[in-house]
C-alpha positions in Angstrom: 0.0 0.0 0.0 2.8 2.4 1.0 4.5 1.6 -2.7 1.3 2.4 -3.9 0.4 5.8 -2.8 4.2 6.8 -3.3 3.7 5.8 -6.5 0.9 7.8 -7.0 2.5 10.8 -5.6 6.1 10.3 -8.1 3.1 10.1 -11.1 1.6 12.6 -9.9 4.4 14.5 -9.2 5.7 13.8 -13.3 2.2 14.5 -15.3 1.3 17.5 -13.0 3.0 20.5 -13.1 0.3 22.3 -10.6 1.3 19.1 -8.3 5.2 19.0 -9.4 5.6 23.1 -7.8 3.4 23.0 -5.3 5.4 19.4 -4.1 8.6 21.9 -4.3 7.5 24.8 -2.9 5.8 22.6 0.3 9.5 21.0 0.6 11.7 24.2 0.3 9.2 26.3 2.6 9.4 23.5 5.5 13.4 23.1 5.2 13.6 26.5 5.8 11.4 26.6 8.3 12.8 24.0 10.2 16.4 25.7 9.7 15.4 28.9 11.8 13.3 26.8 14.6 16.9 26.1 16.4 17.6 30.2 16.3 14.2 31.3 17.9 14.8 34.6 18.7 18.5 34.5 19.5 20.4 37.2 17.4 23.7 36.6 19.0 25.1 34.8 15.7 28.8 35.6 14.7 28.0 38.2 12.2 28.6 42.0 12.5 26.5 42.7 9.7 23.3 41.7 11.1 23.8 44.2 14.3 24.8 47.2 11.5 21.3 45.9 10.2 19.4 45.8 13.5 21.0 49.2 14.5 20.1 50.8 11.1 16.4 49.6 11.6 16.2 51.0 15.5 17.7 54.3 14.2 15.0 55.0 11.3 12.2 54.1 13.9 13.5 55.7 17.6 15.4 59.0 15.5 14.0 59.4 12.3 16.7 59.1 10.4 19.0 56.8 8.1 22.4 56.3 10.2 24.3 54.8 12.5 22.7 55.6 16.2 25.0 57.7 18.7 24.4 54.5 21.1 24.4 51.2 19.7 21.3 49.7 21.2 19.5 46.0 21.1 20.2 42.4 22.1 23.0 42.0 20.3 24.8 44.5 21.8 23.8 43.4 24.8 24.9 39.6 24.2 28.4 40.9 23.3 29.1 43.3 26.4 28.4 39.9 28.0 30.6 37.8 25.8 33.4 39.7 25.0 35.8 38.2 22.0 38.8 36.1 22.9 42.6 38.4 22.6 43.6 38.2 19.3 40.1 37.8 17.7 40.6 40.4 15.1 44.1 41.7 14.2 45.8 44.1 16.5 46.0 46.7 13.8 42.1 46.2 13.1 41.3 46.9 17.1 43.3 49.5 17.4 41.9 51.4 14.8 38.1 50.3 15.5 39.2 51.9 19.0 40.2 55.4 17.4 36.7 55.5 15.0 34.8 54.7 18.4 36.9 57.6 20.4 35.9 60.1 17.3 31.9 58.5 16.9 32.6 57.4 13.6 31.6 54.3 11.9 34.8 53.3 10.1 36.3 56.5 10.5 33.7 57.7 8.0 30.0 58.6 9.2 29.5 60.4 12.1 27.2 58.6 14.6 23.8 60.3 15.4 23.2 61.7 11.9 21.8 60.2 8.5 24.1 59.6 5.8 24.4 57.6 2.1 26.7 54.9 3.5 24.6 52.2 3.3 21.8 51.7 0.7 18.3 52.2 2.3 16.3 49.1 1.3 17.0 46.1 3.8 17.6 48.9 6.8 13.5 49.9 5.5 12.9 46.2 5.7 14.6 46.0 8.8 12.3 49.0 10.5 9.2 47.8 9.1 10.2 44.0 10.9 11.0 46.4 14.4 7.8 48.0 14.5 5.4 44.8 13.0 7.2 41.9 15.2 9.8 44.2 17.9 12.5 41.9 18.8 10.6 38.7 18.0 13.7 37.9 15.8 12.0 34.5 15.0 9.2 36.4 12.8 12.0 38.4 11.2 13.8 35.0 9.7 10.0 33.6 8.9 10.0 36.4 6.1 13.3 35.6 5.0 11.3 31.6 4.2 9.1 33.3 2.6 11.6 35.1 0.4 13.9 31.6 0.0 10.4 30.0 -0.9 9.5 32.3 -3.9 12.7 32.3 -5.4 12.3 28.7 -5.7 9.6 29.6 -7.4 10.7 32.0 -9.7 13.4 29.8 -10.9 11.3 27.1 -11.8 9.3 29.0 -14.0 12.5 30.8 -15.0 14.1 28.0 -16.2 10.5 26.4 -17.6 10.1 29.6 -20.1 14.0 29.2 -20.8 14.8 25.9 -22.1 10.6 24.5 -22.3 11.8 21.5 -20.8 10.1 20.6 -17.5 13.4 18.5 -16.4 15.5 21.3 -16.1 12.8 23.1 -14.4 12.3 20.8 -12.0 15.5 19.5 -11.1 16.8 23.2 -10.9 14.0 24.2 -8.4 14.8 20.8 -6.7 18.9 22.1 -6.4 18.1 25.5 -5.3 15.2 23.9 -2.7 18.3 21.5 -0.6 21.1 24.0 -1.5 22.0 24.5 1.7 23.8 28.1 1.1 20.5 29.6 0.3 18.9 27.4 3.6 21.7 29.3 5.4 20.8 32.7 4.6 17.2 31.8 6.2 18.5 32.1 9.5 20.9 34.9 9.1 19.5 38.3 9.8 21.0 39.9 6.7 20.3 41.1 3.0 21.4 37.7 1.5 17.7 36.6 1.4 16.3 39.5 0.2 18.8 40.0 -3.1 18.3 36.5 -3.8 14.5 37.3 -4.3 14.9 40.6 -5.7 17.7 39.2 -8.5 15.4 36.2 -9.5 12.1 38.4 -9.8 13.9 40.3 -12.2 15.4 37.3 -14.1 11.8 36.7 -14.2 10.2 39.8 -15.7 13.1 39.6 -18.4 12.1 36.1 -19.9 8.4 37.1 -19.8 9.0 39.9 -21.9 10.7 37.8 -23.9 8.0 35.5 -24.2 5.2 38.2 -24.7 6.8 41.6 -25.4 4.6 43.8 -23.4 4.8 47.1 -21.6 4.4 45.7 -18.1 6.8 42.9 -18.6 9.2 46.0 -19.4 8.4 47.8 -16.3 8.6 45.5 -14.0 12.5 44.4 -15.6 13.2 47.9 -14.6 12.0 48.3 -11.0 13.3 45.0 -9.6 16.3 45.8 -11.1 15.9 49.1 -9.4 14.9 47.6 -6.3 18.0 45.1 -6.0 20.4 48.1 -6.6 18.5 49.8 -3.5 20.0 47.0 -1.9 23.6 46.3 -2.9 24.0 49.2 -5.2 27.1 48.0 -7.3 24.2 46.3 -9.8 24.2 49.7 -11.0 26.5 49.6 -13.7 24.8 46.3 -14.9 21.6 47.2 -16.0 22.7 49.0 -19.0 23.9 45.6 -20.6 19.9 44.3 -19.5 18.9 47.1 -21.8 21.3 45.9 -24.8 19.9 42.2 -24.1 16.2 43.7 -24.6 17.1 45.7 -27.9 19.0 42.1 -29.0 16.0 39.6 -27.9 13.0 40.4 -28.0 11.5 40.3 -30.9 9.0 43.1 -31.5 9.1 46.1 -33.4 8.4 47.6 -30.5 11.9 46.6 -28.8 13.2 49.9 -28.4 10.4 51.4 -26.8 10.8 48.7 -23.9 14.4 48.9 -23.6 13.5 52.7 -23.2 10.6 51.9 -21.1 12.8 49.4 -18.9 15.8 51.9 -18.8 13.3 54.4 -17.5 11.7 52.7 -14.5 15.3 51.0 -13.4 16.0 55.2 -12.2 12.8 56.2 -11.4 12.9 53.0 -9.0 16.0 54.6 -7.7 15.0 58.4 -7.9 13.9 58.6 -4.2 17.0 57.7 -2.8 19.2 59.8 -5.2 16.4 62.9 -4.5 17.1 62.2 -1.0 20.5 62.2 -1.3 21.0 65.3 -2.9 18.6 67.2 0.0 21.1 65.8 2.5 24.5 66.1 0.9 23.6 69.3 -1.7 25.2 67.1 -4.3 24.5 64.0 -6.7 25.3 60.9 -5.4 24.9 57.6 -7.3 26.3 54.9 -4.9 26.5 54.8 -1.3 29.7 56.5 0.1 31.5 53.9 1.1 33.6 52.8 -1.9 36.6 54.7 -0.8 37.2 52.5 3.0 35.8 49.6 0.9 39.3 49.8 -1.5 41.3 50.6 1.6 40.2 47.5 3.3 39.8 45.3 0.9 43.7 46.0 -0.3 45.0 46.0 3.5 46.6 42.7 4.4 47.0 44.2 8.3 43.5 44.9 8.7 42.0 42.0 7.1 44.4 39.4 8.4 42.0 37.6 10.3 40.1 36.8 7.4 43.4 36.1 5.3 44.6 33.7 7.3 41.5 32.2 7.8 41.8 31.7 3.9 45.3 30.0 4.1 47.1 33.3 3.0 49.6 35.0 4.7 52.3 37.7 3.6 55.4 38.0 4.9 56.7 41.0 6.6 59.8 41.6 4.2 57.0 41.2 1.1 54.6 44.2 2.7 57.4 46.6 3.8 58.4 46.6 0.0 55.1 47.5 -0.9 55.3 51.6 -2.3 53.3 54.2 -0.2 53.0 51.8 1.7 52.0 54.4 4.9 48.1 54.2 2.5 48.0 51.0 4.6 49.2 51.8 8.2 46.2 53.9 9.0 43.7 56.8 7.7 44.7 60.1 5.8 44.3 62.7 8.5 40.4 63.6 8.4 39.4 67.3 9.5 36.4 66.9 11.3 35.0 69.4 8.8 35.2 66.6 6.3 31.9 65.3 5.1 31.5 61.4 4.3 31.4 62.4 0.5 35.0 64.4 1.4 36.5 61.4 3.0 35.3 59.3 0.6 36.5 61.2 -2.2 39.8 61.0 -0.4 40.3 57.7 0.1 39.2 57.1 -3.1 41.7 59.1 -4.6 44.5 57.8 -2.4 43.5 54.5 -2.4 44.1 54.7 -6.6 47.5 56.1 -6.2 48.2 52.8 -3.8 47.0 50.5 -6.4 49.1 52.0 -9.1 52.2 52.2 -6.7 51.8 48.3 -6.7 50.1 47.3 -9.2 51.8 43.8 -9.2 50.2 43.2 -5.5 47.1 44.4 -6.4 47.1 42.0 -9.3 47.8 39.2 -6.6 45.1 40.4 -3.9 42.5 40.4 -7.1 43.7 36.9 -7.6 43.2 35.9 -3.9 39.7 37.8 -3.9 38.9 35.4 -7.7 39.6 32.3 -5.8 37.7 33.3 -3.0 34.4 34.6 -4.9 34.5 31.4 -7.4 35.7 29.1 -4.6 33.3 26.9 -2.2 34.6 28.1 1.3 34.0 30.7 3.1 35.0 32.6 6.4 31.8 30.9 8.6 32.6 27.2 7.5 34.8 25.9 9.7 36.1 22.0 9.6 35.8 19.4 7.0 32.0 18.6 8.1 30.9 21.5 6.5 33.2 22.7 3.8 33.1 19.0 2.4 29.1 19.8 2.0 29.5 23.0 0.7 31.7 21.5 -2.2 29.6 18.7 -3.0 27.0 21.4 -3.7 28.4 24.1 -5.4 31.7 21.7 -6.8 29.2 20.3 -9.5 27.4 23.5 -10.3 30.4 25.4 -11.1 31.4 22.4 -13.4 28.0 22.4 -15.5 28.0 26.0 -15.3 31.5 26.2 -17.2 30.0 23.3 -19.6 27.0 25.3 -20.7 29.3 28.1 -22.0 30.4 25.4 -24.4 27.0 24.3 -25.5 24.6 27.2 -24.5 24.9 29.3 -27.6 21.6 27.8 -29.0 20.0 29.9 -26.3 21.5 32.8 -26.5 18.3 35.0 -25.7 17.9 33.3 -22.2 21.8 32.2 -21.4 23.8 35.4 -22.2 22.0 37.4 -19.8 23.0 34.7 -17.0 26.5 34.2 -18.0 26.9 38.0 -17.9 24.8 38.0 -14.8 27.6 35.5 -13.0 31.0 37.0 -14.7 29.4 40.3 -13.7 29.4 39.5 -9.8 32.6 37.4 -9.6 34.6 40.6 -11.5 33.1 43.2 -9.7 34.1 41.0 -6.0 37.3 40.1 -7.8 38.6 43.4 -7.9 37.0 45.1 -5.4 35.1 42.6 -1.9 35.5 39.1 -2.3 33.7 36.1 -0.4 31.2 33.4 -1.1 28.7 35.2 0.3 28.4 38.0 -2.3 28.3 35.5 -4.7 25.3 34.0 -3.7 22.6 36.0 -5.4 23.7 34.5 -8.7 24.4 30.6 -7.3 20.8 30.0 -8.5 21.7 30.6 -12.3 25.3 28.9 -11.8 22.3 25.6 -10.8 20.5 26.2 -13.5 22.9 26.3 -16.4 24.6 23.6 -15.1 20.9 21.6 -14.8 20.5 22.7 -18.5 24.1 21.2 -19.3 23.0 17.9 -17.7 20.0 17.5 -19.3 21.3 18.2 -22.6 23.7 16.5 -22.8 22.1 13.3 -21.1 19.6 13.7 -24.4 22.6 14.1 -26.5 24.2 10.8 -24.9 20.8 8.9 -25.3 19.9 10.3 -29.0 16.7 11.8 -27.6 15.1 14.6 -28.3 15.9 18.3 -26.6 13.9 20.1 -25.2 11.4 17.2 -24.9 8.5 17.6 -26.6 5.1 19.5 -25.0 3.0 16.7 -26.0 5.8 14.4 -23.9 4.5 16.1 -20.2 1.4 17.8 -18.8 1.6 21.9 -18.6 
């Protein structure tokens, strides 16, 4: 009897599409789920970014305002005054300079505490407020939403890939990847953007293969504003989007294609127009991005500040090596700030100095892009610790990268659907190559790595067996 009614469900589960999603979507809600039950409402995880978050949120709702608060407030403040890190946690260098930006109420030495600023990009702090006032510090509730968000872009790459290739195989076992991937599980529990740019990039994804499919002014819009939306997020997208308009003028096929690049183009910065209106009220000048590329290339090219994470990565320079480096004092601490100096100012500064280091030694640059390439591409990262875990995080993402290399060999059949994700993926991995590496900003595009790789599988298992590809409509229900 049990064979029989699992037998029922697997046919069910092939001839049913309306069955086959809804199977998927009950499976990847309830893993989820069961990944935050052990967390409750504990936000004492080892991740700074989720108290910047959390500090953020209590700051727009208690002050009114967009920045960092003059007293850090909440549980996780509290959990750490009570459980302070071991000597020699973080890098001398690293402390004593946190202590000096703490002495002078600045967050990284470049916005002042107790006033807004464009330092961080205003969508998941929003988020962040609106979770504060619904559910207070009921931090479960907070990481339900983030299921939710995990759940639909399950969902959205099933249909993604369904519209793509119109083969329900690769549809299926691509949502069925995604659903046990256990990065994306993960970034359920942690109380950070992960989950929310994984959403946000997929819906997008989305809107672009349904124009494709019906060339039609909402598809257009829609492209443009979750496009928008991601970049309210992690802003770097910005300089991305104008290749999504080149794909649309390329693809679609309408005479009408350049009115819905246009119209795409167009809602992609009126998406963003509040933020860079608010902007310019509070900084009486245009700015783009958030302010904090300038400390970003400073740290990102320190080897004293980030040695923690270095070493946790199995790199280490040697003393001789760095005291060879040229202006090499960029390294051994800020410029001099005036306190007159606005956030723009010392980003500007940095920014400019930060240039003149990289050109000093361009050579090590050229090595720390190479460390921060390995790192992006790689399967480890700085939270998985011992063989346990980084052995599952390779058997996951090992196989992926693999047929995701594989379907730039054999891909070029559906060039509409698999340039956009092949620039999508080289986009990310140069951007954190030369400027932010780590595995977790590469997770936004790990679902379209799964999915070309599912697509390489599938085609060439049909290849192998002489059948057809994409199997026929007639050959499947939907």
């Amino acid at each position: 009897m049990a064979d029989s009614l699992l037998g029922k469900i697997y046919r069910s589960f092939c001839a049913s599409e309306s069955a086959r999603i809804k199977t998927i979507l009950i499976i990847a809600f309830t893993l989820r789920f069961l990944a935050i039950l052990p967390f409750g409402n504990d936000i004492s995880v080892p991740y700074r970014d989720q108290n910047t978050y959390y500090s953020l949120a209590r700051a727009i709702v208690d002050d009114g305002y967009l920045g960092i608060p003059t007293i850090p407030r909440g549980p996780y403040v509290e959990h750490r005054q009570d459980h302070t890190r071991s000597e020699g946690f973080y890098p001398a260098f690293h402390d004593s300079l946190c202590a000096v930006w703490d002495g002078q109420g600045y967050l990284y030495g470049m916005v002042e505490w107790g006033k807004p600023n464009s330092f961080f990009e205003p969508l998941y702090p929003l988020l962040c407020a609106a979770f504060y006032v619904v559910f207070g510090d009921n931090f479960f509730f907070w990481r339900l939403v983030h299921v939710i968000f995990g759940t639909l872009m399950v969902f959205f790459l099933y249909d993604i890939a369904r519209r793509s290739f119109k083969d329900w195989r690769i549809a299926t076992l691509a949502a069925l990847y995604v659903t046990f991937y256990p990065h994306f599980i993960f970034y359920s529990w942690i109380l950070m953007s992960e989950a929310l740019l994984l959403l946000l990039l997929s819906a997008g994804v989305w809107a672009y293969v349904r124009l494709l499919e019906k060339p039609e002014w909402h598809w257009a819009v829609l492209t443009g504003v979750f496009f928008g939306v991601f970049t309210l997020t992690r802003s770097f997208l910005i300089a991305f989007f104008p290749f999504m308009v080149i794909f649309i003028l390329l693809f679609v096929r309408s005479p009408k294609r350049w009115f819905l690049a246009g119209l795409a183009a167009f809602s992609f910065i009126l998406t963003m127009s509040p933020w860079l209106i608010r902007n310019y009220v509070l900084q009486d000048q245009f700015v783009l991005l958030s302010s904090r590329g300038g400390y970003n290339i400073w740290m990102r090219n320190n080897p004293y500040f980030i040695e923690d994470e270095l070493q946790a990565m199995g790199v280490e320079f040697s003393p001789e090596k760095l005291d060879k480096l040229n202006y090499r004092e960029y390294i051994l601490g800020y410029p001099d700030f005036t306190p007159e100096q606005g956030e723009l100012e010392r980003n500007e500064i940095l920014t400019r100095e930060g240039i003149k280091f990289i050109k000093s030694n361009l050579g090590f640059f050229l090595e720390m892009s190479w460390i921060r390439f390995k790192w992006t591409i790689g399967y480890r990262g700085i939270g998985l610790r011992g063989p346990l875990l980084n052995g599952i995080s390779l058997l996951s993402y090992g196989p992926a990268l693999l047929g995701f290399l594989i379907s730039i060999i054999i891909g070029w059949r559906f060039l509409r659907y698999t340039l956009p994700l092949w620039s999508l993926v080289g986009y990310f991995i140069l951007f954190y190559s030369l400027t932010h590496e780590g595995l977790r900003y590469r997770v936004p595009v790990d679902p379209y790595i799964i999915l070309l790789a599912v697509f390489s599988a599938v085609y060439l298992y049909c290849r192998f067996k002489k059948k057809p590809f994409p199997v026929p409509e007639t050959a499947h229900a939907g």
